[in-house]
N, C-alpha and C positions, 0 to 999 in steps of 0.2 A: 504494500500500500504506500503511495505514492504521502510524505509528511509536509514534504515544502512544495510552493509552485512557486518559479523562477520567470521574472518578465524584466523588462527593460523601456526606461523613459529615458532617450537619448542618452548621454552618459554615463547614466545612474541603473545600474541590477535593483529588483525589489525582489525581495527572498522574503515569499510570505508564508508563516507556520500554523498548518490546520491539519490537526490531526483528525480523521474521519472517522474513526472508531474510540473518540473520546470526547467527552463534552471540557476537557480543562487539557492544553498542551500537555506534555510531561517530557523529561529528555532521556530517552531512551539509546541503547545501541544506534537502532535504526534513523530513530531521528538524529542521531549524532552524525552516522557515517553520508547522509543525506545532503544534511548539512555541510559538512566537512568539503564534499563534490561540490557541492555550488559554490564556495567560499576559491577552492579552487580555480573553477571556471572564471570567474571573476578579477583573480591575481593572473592568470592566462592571459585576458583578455586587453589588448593594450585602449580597444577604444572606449574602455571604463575609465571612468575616474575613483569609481568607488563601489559602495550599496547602503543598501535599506533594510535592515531586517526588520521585521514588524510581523503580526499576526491577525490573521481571518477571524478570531473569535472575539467575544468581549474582555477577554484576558489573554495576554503573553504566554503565562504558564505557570503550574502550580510547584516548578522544579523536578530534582531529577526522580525518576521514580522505583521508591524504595523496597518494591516488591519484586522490582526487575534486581535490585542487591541481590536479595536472599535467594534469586535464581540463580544467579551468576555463584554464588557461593555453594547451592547444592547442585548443582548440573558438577564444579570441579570436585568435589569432594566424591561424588557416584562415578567419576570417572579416575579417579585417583590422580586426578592434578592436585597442584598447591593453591587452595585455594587465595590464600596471600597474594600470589600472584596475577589469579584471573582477576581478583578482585582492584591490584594495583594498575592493571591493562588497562580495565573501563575507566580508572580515576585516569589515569597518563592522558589516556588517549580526550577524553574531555579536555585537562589543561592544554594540550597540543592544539587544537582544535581555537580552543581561544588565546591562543597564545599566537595563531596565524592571523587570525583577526585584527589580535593586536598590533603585530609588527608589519600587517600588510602589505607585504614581500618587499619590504626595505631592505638595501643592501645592509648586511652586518656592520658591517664597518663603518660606512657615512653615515647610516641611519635616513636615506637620502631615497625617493623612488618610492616609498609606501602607499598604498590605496587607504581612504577613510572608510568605515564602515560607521553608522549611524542607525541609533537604535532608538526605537518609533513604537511604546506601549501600551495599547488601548486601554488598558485595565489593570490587573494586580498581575505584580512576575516577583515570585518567588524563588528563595535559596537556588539552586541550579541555573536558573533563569535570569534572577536578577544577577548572578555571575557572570554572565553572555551579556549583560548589560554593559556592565562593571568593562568589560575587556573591548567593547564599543567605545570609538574617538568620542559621539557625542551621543547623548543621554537623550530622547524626548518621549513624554508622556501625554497624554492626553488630560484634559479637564474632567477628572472623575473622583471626586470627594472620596467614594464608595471604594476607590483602589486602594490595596496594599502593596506595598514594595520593599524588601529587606530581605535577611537571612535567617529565618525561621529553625536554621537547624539544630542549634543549641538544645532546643525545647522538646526535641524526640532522641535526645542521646547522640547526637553528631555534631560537627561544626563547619563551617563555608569550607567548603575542602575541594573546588572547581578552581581557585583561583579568588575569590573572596577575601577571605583571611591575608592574604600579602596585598591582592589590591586597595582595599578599605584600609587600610594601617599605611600603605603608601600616599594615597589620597587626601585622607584623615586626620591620621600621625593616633598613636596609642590609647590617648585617651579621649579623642575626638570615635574612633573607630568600638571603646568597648562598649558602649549602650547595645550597637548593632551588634556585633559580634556575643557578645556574653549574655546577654538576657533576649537577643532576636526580636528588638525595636521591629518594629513593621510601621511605616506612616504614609500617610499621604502623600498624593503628586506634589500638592502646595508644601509639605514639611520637608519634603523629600529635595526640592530645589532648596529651601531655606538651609538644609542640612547640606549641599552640594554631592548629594547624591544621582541628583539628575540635572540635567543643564537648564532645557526649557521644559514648561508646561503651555501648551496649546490647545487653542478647541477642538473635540473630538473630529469633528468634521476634515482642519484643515493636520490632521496628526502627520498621516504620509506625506502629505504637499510638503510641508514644512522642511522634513528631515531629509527629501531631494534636493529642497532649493538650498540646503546647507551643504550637503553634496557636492554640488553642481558651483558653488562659489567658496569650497574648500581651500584651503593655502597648503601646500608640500610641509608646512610643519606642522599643519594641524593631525598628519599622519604619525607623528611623535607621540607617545606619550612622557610625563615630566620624569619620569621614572628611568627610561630608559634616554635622554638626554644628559648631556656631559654638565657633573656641576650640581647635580640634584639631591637632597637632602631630606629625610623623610621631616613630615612637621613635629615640632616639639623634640625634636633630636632623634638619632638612635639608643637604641639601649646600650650601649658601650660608652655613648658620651654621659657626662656629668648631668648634664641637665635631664636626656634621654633615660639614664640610668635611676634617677629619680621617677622619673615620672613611670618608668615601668615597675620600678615597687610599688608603689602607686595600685598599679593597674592587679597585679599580684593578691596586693593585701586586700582590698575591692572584689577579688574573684574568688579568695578562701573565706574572705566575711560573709562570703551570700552563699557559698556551696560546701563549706567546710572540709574541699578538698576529695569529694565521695564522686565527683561526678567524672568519667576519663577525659569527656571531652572537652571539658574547660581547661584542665592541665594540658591536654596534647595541643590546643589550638595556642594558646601563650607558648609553649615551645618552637612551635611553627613559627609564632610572633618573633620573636626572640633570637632565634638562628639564622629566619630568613632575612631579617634588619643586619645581617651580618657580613651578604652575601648578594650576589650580583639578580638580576630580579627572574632570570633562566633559573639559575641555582635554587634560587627561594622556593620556586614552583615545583620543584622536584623534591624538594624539602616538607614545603605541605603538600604534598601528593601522599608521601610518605607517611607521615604523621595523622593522616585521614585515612590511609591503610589500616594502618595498627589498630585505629577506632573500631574500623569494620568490625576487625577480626577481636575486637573484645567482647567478652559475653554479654558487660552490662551495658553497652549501646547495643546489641543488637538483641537483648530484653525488654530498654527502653522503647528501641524503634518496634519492636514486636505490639506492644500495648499501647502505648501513644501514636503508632501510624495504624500499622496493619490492621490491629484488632480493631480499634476506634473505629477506624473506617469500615470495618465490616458491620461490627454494631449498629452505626448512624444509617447503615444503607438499608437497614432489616435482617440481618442474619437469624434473628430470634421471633420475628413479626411472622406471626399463623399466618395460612394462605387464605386470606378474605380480600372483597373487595372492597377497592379503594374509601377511609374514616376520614377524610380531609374533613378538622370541624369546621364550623359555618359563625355558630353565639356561642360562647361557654359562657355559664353562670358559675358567681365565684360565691361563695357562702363568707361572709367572715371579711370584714374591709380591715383587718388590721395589719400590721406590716408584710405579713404572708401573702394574707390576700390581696393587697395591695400592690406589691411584685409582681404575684401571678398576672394579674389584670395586664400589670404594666408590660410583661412580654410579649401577652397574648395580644392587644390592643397594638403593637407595634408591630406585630406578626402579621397584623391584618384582620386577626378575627374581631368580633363586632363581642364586647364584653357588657353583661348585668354585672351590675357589683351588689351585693343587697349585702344589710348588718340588722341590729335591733331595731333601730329609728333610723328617720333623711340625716340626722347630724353626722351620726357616725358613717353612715353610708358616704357623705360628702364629703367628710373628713379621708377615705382612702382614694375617694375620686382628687382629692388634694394631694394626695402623696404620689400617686399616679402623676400628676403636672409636676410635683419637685423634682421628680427625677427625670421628667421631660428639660426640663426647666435648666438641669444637671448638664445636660445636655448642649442644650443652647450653646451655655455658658463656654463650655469645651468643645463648640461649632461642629459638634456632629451632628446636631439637629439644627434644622433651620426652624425658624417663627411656624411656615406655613404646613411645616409634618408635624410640627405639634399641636397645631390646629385640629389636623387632619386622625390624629391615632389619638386624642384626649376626647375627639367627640364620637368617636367608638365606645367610648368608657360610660354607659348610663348607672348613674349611682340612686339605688330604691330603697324603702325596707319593706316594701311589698313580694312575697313570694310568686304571686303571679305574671311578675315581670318574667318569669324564668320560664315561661311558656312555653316560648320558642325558641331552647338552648336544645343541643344536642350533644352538649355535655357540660356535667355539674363538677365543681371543685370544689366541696367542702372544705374549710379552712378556719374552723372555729378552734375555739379552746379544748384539749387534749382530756377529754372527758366525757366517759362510754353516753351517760343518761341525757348530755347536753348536744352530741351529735347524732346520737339517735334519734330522738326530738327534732332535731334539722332533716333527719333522712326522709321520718314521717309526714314532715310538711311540706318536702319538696317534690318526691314522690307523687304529692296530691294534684300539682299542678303540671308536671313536666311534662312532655311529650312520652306516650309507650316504649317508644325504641331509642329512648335518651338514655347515654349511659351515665351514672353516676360516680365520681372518683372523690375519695376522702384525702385529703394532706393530712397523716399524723405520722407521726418520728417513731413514734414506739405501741401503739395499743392494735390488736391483731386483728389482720381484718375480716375474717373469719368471722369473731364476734361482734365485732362491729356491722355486717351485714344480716346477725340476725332479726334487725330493725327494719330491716328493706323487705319488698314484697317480689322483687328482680336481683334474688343475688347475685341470676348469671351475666347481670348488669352494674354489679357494686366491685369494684377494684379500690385499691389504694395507687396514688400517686403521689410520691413526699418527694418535695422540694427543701432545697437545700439554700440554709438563707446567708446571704441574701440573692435574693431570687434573681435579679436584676444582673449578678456578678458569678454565679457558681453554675458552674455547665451538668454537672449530673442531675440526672433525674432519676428514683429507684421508682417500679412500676412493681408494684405488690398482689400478685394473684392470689383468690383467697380460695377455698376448698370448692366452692361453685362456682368462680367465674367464667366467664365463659371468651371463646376466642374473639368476638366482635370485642369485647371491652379491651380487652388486652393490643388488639391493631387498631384501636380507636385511642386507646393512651398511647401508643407509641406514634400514630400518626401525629397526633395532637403535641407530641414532643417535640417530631422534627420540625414541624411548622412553627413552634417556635426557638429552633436554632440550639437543641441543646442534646445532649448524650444521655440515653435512657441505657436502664440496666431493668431486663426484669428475672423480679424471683421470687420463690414461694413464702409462704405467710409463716409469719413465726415470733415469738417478740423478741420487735429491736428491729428486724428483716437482718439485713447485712452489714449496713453499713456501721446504723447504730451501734449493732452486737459488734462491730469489732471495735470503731472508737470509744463507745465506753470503757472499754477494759484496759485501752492507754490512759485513758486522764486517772479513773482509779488506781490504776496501779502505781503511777506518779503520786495520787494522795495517800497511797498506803504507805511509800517508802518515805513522805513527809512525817509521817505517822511513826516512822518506826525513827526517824530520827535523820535520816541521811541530806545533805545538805542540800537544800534546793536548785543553788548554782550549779552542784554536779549534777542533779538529774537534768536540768533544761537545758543544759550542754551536751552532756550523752546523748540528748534528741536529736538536738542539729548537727552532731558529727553521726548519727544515722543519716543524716540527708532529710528527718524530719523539717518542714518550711515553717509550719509553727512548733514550738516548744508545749508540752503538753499544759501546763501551769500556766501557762498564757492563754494553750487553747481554750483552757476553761475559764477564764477571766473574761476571754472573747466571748465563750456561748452564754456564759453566765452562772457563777453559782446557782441563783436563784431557778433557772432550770435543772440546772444538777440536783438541786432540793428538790424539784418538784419531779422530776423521774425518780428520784430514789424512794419517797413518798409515795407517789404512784405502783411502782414496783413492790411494794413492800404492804400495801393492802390490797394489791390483787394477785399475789404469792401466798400469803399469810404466815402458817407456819414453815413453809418450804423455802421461805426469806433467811438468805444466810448473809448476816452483816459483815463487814470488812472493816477495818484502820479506815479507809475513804471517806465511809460513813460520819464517823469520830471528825475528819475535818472539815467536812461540808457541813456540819451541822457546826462545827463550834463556828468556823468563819460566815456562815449565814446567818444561822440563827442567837451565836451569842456575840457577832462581834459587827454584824450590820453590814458584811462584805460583798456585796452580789457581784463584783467584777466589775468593768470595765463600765457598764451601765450608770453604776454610782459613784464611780472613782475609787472603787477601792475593791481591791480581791488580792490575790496573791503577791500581786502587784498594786502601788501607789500611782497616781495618775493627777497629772496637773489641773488646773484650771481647765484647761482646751482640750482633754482627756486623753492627752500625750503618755504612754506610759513612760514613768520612770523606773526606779529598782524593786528589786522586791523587797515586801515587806520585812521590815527589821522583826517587827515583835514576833512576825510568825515563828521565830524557836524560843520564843517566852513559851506559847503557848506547847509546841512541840520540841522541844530542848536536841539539838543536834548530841548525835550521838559520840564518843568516842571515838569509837574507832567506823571508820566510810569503806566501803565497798568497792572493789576496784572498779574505774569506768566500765570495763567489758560485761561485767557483771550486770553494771546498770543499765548498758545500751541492751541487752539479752532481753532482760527483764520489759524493757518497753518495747522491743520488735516483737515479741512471741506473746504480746497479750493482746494484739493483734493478729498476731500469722496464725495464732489456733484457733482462734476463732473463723477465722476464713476459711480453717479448714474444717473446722467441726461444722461450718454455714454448707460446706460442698459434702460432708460425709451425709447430713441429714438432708440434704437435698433440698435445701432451703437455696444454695445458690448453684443453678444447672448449670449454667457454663462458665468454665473458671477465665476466657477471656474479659464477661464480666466483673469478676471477680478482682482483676487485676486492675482493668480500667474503672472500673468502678471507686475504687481503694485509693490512685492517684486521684482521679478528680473530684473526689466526695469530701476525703480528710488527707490527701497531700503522703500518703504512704511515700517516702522517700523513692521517688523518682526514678532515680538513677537505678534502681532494682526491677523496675518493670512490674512494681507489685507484690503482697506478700506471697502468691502462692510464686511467682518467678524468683523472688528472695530465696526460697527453700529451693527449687533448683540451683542458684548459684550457688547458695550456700553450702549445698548436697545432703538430701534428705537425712542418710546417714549420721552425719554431724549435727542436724537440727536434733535430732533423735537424742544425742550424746547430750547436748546441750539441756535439754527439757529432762534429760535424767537426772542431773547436776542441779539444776533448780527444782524440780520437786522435791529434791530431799532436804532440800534446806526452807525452798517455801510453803512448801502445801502442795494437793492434786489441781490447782487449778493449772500449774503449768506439763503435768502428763499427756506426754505424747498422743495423740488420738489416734484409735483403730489402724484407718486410714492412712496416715502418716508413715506408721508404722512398720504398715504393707508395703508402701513404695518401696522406702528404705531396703526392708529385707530382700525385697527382690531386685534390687539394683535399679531401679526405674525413676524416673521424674515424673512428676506433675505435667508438665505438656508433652512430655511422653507418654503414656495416658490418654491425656483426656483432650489435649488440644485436635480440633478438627482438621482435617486433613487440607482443606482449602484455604487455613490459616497460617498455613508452616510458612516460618518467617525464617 
C-alpha cells in the first residue's frame, strides 16, 4: 500500500503522508522506506530546489508505532537473531532517514549544495513525527488550537530517540529543552512558535501554499542547520563548560526530584544528553540511537509501553465491550449536583451530550450548574475554551430538583451520598419517571452493587460506574457489573465513557471493586506503620523511591481523612463482627476525631498547610501522639511493605475474579492511584520482580507482620510452576 503521494509545483516536491489503512499516520518500516525513496528522488533531482512534507489527514501523525517495536523484537527473537540489533536497525535507519533530510545532500565538507525541506502540519504530530519535524529546515503548522505537538515518549516508558533528544537540547540548550523532553510538554501551534518549536503558524487553508512559497524563495544557507555550521555552541553552554556544567546539575537534580531515579528512561535520555553535547552532531545521533536501544530492550519500558500504549489502547477501542449494538448516549441525568456530580455533568456537557442535573431543591441544583461554569470559566482563563463553547456546553447543562426532568435520559448517574437507604430512595424515584430501556448507573467508591440494585425493579439495567475525583482531571473510569447486569448496560457504560474521553476498566462486584480494595491497603498500611512508630519521612520517601507520584500520607490528606472516617465507619457496620481493626484505625480516629484533622480540606492532616493551602511539613506533634520508635526499619522493608499491600490485592481482585483481565488491572492501577509507573503495574511489578521472589518476600513479612501479607493461592501457583502473570493470562492479540 502505497503511504506517500509525491507531486511537484514547479521547483518544489510535495511529499504528502496518508496512510489508507489508518485513521492517524504512524511511522512505520514501510512508511519509512517510502519515505526515505522520495527524499531520494528529490536530492537526485537537480530541477528541485527543495520539498514539502505535509499530510492528507487532519493530523501529521501520532509517531512511531509501538506495536510495530514489539514485532520487530519477536519476529528476531523466533528466528534466533539478536534482537538488540533488529531492534537498533529500525532506530538507525529512522535517524539516517532524517538525518538526509537534514543535510540535504550538502557537500560534507562546504556544507554548500543542500536542498531545504519544509514541514507543513495540519494538526497534532507526535514523538516520531514531530522528530521529522525537528530534522525539517523550517517548521509550519497550521491555525489549530485543538493540535498537539511534542514528544510524548517519556510518559509510556521511552524517550525522543529518532533524533529528538540531541535536536531539542541543540535548538533549546538543557534546560530550555527539559519541560519537553522529561515530563513530554505537548502545546499548541500558538505555544509551540512562542516556544520556537515551530517557525510559522498559518491559516489552515493557506498551510501548503505557504511552506512552497518559503521553498521556492529559500537562500543556500537556509539548507544549514546552526548545529552543523562552523562556530556553533549549544545555548546555555555545554555540559563540560562551567556554566553548561551547572546548568546540567541543574537539569539532573530536577529529573531524580520528580522520578527518584526508578524510571530507565529519564536516566538513558540525560546520558544521550550529556555524551552527545560532547561530540560532533553525526556522533551524537549514533549515541542516542544507542541509548534508545538499550530502553527497548529493558523490561521496565517495555512493561511501561505494554500498559500505557498497547493495552490502553486496546481497552479505549472495546476489547472488553459485549457484542451489542451501537449505546452512543443522547441526555444523561446526573442525581447529586455536588462536586461528583458536578464533574460528571461537566465532561458529559462538553462531550456533547445534553445533561439534567437534578439535587434536593433549584438552589442546590444551581449551585453545580455553577461549578459546571467555574470550570468552564477555568478554562477560559487558560484559553482552551473560548466565550462562545462555553456558551454553547453550559446550556447543555439544565439544573432541576424535579425528577421528571429525567424523562428523557437514556442514562442515569446517581451521584448522591455513599449511603444504601439514601440511594435506594433515589433509584425508586427515578425509576418512576425514566424511560423503560434507560439504563441506570450509581457513582459509589465502595458499597456493592449487587445490593445496591436490590432497590431497582431492572437490575439487568442497574451497573455501577465510579469516577474518580476529580472528575474533570483523572482519566479512569471503573465500570462495576453487578450479579444481574446485563450486556446492554455494560456497552452502554463503556460507550458513555469513550464519548467522554476517558479509560474504562470493567469488573465484577465486590466491596471496594478494584481499585479501592487495592489503595486502601496503601494508605492503611502507611497508618499502621505511623502506629507502630516508624518515622513518617521514611515511609513517604520509601513511596517515591517506589516510583509512587503521590506519597501515601499525602494521599490521604488529599482524599481526606474525613472520608477515610467515613469508609472505615461505613465498613465496620456493614461487616459487624467480621470487622477486624488495625493500628490505621487508632490514627484516623485520633487525627479526625480527637485532633480536628481532615487533611488538606481544612489545612491540617498529616501535613500542615498554609493560608492558600500550600502544603508544608509534616506535622510535628504527630509522634507526640504516636512516639517514633527506636529502632526504624530498613527502607526495603518499608518500600515491600507499601508495594505488596497493593500487589495482593490485585491479585486476590484477579484470583476471585473480581478483576477479568489483568491488562485492566495494570492500566487500571497507573491511572486510578498512580501505581508506580515505571513497573507497568502491580501484576507486571510481580513479573519483573519474579513471582518467585515476591513469594520469598511475603514469606518474610508474614512472619513478622500478620497473614494479611501471605502469599495468595494464585500467586503461589505461578511461582511454582515457573510462569508469569502475562504469561498466563495476557491475551494473545496483546503481546507486547
Amino acid at each position: 500500500m502505497t503511504n506517500w503521494k509525491y507531486t511537484t509545483e514547479g521547483d518544489v516536491a510535495i511529499i504528502t503522508w496518508d496512510m489508507g489503512d489508518r485513521s492517524m499516520n504512524v511511522m512505520t518500516a514501510d512508511v519509512i522506506r517510502e519515505l526515505d525513496a522520495h527524499v531520494d528522488t528529490v536530492l537526485a533531482d537537480d530541477s528541485l530546489k527543495g520539498a514539502v512534507i505535509t499530510s492528507a489527514k487532519a493530523d501529521m501523525g501520532g509517531g512511531v508505532d509501538l506495536g510495530m517495536l514489539a514485532e520487530i523484537k519477536a519476529q528476531a527473537a523466533s528466528s534466533g537473531g539478536h534482537v538488540g540489533e533488529a531492534l537498533f536497525g529500525f532506530v538507525w535507519a529512522l535517524h539516517s532517514l532524517y538525518r538526509k533530510i537534514e543535510v540535504g545532500g550538502a557537500d560534507p565538507k562546504t556544507k554548500k549544495g543542500g536542498k531545504v525541506f519544509a514541514a507543513a502540519t495540519p494538526g497534532t504530530a507526535l514523538g516520531g513525527v514531530f522528530e521529522l519535524l525537528l530534522a525539517c529546515h523550517r517548521r509550519f503548522a497550521a491555525e489549530n488550537p485543538k493540535a498537539k505537538l511534542g514528544l510524548p515518549e517519556t510518559l509510556v516508558g521511552l524517550f525522543p530517540g529518532a533524533g529528538g533528544t540531541t535536536r531539542l537540547v541543540r535548538m533549546l540548550g538543557v534546560m530550555g529543552a527539559a519541560d519537553y523532553l522529561l515530563q513530554g510538554k505537548l502545546v499548541n501551534p500558538k505555544k509551540a512558535k512562542a516556544g520556537m518549536l515551530i517557525d510559522e503558524v498559518v491559516p489552515q487553508d493557506d498551510l501548503v501554499a505557504k511552506a512552497v512559497e518559503w521553498v521556492k524563495g529559500s537562500a543556500e544557507s537556509d539548507a544549514v542547520k546552526a548545529w552543523d555550521a562552523k562556530g556553533y555552541k549549544i545555548p546555555g553552554g555545554a555540559p563540560y563548560t562551567p556554566q553548561g556544567f551547572q546548568t546540567f546539575l541543574g537539569a539532573i537534580a530536577m529529573t531524580h526530584g520528580k522520578t527518584a531515579g526508578v524510571y530507565p528512561q529519564t536516566n538513558a535520555m540525560l546520558s544521550a544528553v550529556y555524551e552527545g553535547a560532547l561530540v560532533d552532531m553525526d556522533t551524537a545521533l549514533r549515541i542516542e540511537a544507542r541509548w534508545f536501544t538499550s530502553v527497548l530492550m529493558d523490561p521496565r519500558s517495555s512493561a511501561m509501553i505494554r500498559s500505557l500504549f498497547v493495552n490502553k489502547q486496546a481497552i479505549e477501542k472495546g476489547a472488553r465491550r459485549p457484542d451489542m449494538p451501537d449505546q452512543k448516549v443522547k441526555s444523561v441525568g446526573i442525581i447529586g449536583a455536588g462536586m461528583m456530580g458536578a464533574g460528571i455533568a461537566f465532561v458529559s456537557a462538553r462531550a456533547g451530550i445534553d445533561v439534567v442535573l437534578v439535587d434536593r431543591d433549584q438552589a442546590a441544583a444551581d449551585k453545580g450548574r455553577a461549578s459546571v461554569e467555574e470550570l468552564l470559566d477555568q478554562g477560559v482563563k487558560r484559553k482552551k475554551v473560548t466565550e462562545d463553547q462555553k456558551a454553547e456546553i453550559l446550556a447543555r447543562v439544565t439544573a432541576t430538583a424535579d425528577y421528571a426532568g429525567m424523562s428523557g435520559c437514556d442514562l442515569i448517574v446517581e451521584a448522591v451520598f455513599e449511603d444504601p437507604k439514601i440511594k435506594a430512595t433515589v433509584t425508586e424515584a427515578t425509576e418512576a419517571v425514566i424511560p423503560e430501556d434507560a439504563i441506570f448507573a450509581t457513582n459509589t467508591s465502595t458499597l456493592p452493587i449487587t445490593g445496591l440494585a436490590k432497590a431497582s425493579k431492572r437490575p439487568e439495567q442497574f451497573i455501577g460506574i465510579h469516577f474518580f475525583s476529580p472528575v474533570h482531571k483523572m482519566n479512569l473510569v471503573e465500570i462495576i457489573k453487578g450479579e444481574q447486569t446485563g450486556d446492554i448496560a455494560v456497552a452502554k457504560a463503556l460507550d458513555f465513557v469513550r464519548q467522554i474521553k476517558k479509560t474504562p476498566i470493567v469488573v465484577n462486584d465486590a466491596r471496594f471493586f478494584y481499585a479501592n480494595r487495592c489503595i486502601i491497603p496503601y494508605l492503611n498500611e502507611a497508618m499502621i506503620m505511623v502506629s507502630e512508630g516508624v518515622k513518617p519521612a521514611l515511609i513517604e520517601n520509601a513511596a517515591k523511591q517506589l516510583g509512587m507520584p503521590v506519597a501515601p500520607l499525602q494521599l490521604t490528606d488529599e482524599t481526606s481523612l474525613e472520608l477515610g472516617h467515613r469508609i472505615m465507619s461505613a465498613t465496620k457496620a456493614q461487616m459487624g463482627d467480621a470487622y477486624v481493626g488495625t493500628g490505621a484505625d487508632d490514627v484516623i480516629t485520633k487525627l479526625y476525631e480527637g485532633e480536628g484533622r481532615a487533611g488538606r480540606k481544612n489545612g491540617k492532616g498529616f501535613y500542615d498547610y498554609d493560608e492558600k493551602g500550600k502544603r508544608q511539613n509534616l506535622w510535628p506533634d504527630l509522634g507526640t501522639h504516636f512516639p517514633i520508635a527506636d529502632e526504624q526499619p530498613e527502607l526495603d522493608e518499608v518500600k515491600n511493605r507499601l508495594v505488596l499491600a497493593q500487589v495482593l490485592e490485585a491479585i486476590r481482585a484477579k484470583e476471585e475474579n473480581v478483576l477479568v483481565d489483568i491488562r485492566e488491572g495494570d492500566v487500571g492501577a497507573i491511572l486510578g492511584w498512580g501505581f508506580a509507573p515505571w513497573s507497568g503495574g502491580p501484576l507486571s511489578w510481580v513479573d519483573l520482580t519474579g513471582p518467585s521472589e515476591v513469594v520469598a518476600i511475603c514469606d518474610a513479612l508474614t512472619a513478622k507482620y500478620g497473614p494479611r501479607f501471605t502469599a495468595p493461592d494464585l500467586l503461589k501457583d505461578i511461582a511454582a510452576k515457573g510462569e508469569t502473570f502475562y504469561g498466563r493470562f495476557q491475551p494473545k492479540q496483546a503481546a507486547a
